[in-house]
N, C-alpha and C positions, 0 to 999 in steps of 0.2 A: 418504394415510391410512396409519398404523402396519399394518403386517404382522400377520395374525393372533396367531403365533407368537412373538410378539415383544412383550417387557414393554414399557413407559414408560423405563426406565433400557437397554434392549440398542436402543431406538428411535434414543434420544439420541448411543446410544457410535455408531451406526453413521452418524448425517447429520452426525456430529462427527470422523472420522476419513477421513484421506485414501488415495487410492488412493496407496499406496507400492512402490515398488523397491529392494529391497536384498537384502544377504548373510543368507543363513538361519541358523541355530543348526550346520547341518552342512555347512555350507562353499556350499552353491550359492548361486546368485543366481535373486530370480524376484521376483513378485507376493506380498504379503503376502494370505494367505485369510482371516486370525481378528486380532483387535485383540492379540491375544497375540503375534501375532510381525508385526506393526506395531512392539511394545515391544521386540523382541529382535533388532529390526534396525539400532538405534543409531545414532550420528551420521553416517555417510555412506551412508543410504537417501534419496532421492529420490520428494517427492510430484509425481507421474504428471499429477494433474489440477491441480495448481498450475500446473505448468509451461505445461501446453496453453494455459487456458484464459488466462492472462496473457500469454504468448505470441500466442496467436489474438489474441487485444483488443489487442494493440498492433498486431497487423496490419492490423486493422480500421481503428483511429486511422488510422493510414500510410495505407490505402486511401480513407479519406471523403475526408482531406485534400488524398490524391492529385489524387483524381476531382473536388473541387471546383476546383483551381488549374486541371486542363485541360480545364476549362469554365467560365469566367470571364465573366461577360454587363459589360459597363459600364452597362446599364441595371437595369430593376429586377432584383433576385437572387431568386434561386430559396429557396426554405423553408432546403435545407442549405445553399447559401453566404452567408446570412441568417446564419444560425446557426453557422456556422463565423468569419465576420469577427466579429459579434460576441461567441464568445468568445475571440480574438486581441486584440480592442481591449481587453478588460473584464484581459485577462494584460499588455499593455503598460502599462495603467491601473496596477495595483497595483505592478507593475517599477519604473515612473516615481514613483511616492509613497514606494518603501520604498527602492531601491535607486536611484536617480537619473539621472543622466545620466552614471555610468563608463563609460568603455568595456570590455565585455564580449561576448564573441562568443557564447557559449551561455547566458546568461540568460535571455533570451527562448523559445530553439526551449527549453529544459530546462522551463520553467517550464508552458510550453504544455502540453511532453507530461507531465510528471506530472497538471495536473491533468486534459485529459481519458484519459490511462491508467488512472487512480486512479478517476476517476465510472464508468468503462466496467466496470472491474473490482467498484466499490462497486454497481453497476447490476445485478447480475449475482442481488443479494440479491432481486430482486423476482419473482425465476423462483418458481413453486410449489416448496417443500422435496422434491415427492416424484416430482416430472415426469423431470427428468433422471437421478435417482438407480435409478428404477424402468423406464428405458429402457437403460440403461448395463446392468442386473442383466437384460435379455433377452439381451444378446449376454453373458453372462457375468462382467460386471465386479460386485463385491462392492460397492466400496466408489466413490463418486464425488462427493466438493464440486464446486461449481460456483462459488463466490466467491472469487478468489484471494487475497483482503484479508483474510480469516477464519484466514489460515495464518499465523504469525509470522517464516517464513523468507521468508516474499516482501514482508512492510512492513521488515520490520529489513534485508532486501538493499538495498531503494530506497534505507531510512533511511543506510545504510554506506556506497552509491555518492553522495551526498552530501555525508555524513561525508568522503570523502574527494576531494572538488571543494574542500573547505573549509581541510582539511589544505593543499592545494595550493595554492590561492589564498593562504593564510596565511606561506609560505614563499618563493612565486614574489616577491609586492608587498613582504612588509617582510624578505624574506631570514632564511637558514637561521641566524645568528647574534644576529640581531636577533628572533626570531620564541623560541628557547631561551632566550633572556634574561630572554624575559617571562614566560613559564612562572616565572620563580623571584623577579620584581621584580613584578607586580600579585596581590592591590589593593594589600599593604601596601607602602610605599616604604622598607624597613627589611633592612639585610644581615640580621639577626638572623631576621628571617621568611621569607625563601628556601625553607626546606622546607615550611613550611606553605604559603605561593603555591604551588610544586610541587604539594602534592596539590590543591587549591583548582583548579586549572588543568586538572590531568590529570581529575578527578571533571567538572567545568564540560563540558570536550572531548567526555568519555565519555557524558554524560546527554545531549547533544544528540541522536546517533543513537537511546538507547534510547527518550526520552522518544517523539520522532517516529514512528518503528516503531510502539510500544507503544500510542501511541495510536490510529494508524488502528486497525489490528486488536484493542486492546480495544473499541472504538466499533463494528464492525462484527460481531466476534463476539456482543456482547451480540443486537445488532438481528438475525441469525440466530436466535443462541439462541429469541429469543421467536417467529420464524417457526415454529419447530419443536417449542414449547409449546403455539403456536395450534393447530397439526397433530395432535395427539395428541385434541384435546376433540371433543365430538359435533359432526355435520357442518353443524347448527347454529347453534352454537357459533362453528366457522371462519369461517364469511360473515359474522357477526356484528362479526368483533373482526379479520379477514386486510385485510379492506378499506379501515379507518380505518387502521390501523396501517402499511398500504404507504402510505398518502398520507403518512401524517408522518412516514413514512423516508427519502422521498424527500428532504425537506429533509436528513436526519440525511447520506444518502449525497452529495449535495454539498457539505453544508459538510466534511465530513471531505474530501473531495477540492481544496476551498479550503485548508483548515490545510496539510495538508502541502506546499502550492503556496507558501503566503505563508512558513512556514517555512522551507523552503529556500532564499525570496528574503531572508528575514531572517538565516540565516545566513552566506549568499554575501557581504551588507553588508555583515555586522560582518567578514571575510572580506577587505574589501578596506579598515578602516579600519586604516589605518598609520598613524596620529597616536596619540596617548597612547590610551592603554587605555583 
């Protein structure tokens, strides 16, 4: 529930704002206290609960995955190694339809861990908006998201260490002469259109990573947002409209953790097609 003390718009800035680290207006370093020097701490401050909490879920990942391989039954499986093979089969599955049978050594383990890094982290939305935020503010902390997907420097990071598997696969297979050439020879087959392929090329490269980023974390922000619209109405109200709305999130938080999965397999493909543009 909203804080007494606290309008509908200071509700919003504060389940909207991340705990940050950075250089203050007078030179020290520390925790931002007030959304005002959040803004005054500029591009190399560090969100605190981004970090953790995407951090911790990949460790989590690592650990399920761990713990199921060194417990392995040949007979019937257990709920998580159930659930664990088949979502390894259902990521081979879509690797095999979209990207084929190349040889590639990290398709697979990459493909696996975005998407359940990306569900664990999009999973994160279904916590009450006011649980973790209102235990973090007993020991002191002000400001505390809990969804690391809601943040745009942690989808646009994924989206950018892909961005640049893709770079690299694009130079490693059709090589660093062959790979600049194209940049200034597709789509049009014309010396006279070289510049315009150039930008055509470079705009193409560059929308890939934003589009990706931008949309996990538009898609995820919004389905926040409304948790914390829900939060704000009579207590009434909440159980009324929190309950239907987490069931059809549910869908909303995996499919965005499929997109960005199938994405990355999509552009890894185009990635390794070295034949005509």
């Amino acid at each position: 529930m909203a804080g007494e003390t606290q309008t509908s718009s200071e509700y919003i800035q504060h389940h909207t704002t991340n705990l940050t680290y950075g250089q203050h207006p007078d030179g020290s370093w520390g925790f931002a206290k007030s959304i005002e020097e959040v803004k005054e701490m500029g591009f190399w401050a560090i969100h605190v609960d981004s970090m953790f909490w995407s951090i911790s879920l990949g460790m989590v990942f690592c650990a399920i995955f761990y713990g199921v391989t060194r417990n392995l039954t040949a007979g019937a499986p257990s709920g998580m190694q159930n659930a664990c093979e088949m979502t390894v089969e259902f990521v081979e599955k879509n690797i095999q339809q979209v990207f084929g049978s190349r040889p590639n050594p990290i398709i697979g383990p990459l493909s696996l861990t975005i998407l359940v890094w990306v569900f664990l982290m999009n999973l994160m939305d279904l916590i009450p908006v006011d649980l973790i935020p209102n235990i973090a503010a007993m020991t002191g902390i002000y400001f505390f998201k809990v969804v690391p997907t809601t943040d745009p420097n942690v989808t646009l990071a994924m989206s950018l260490g892909v961005f640049f598997l893709v770079l690299y696969y694009n130079i490693k297979l059709k090589g660093p002469v062959k790979f600049t050439l194209g940049l200034f020879t597709h789509p049009i087959a014309h010396p006279a259109a070289a510049p315009l392929n150039f930008v055509l090329e470079i705009v193409d490269l560059i929308a890939k990573p934003l589009s990706q980023g931008l949309r996990l974390f538009g898609n995820m922000y919004a389905g926040e947002m409304i948790f914390i619209l829900i939060a704000l109405l009579p207590f009434w109200a909440q159980w009324a409209l929190s309950l239907p709305w987490a069931i059809f999130h549910i869908l909303i938080i995996s499919l965005q953790a499929f997109v960005f999965m199938i994405l990355t397999i999509v552009y890894l493909t185009q990635a390794h097609e070295t034949g005509e543009h």
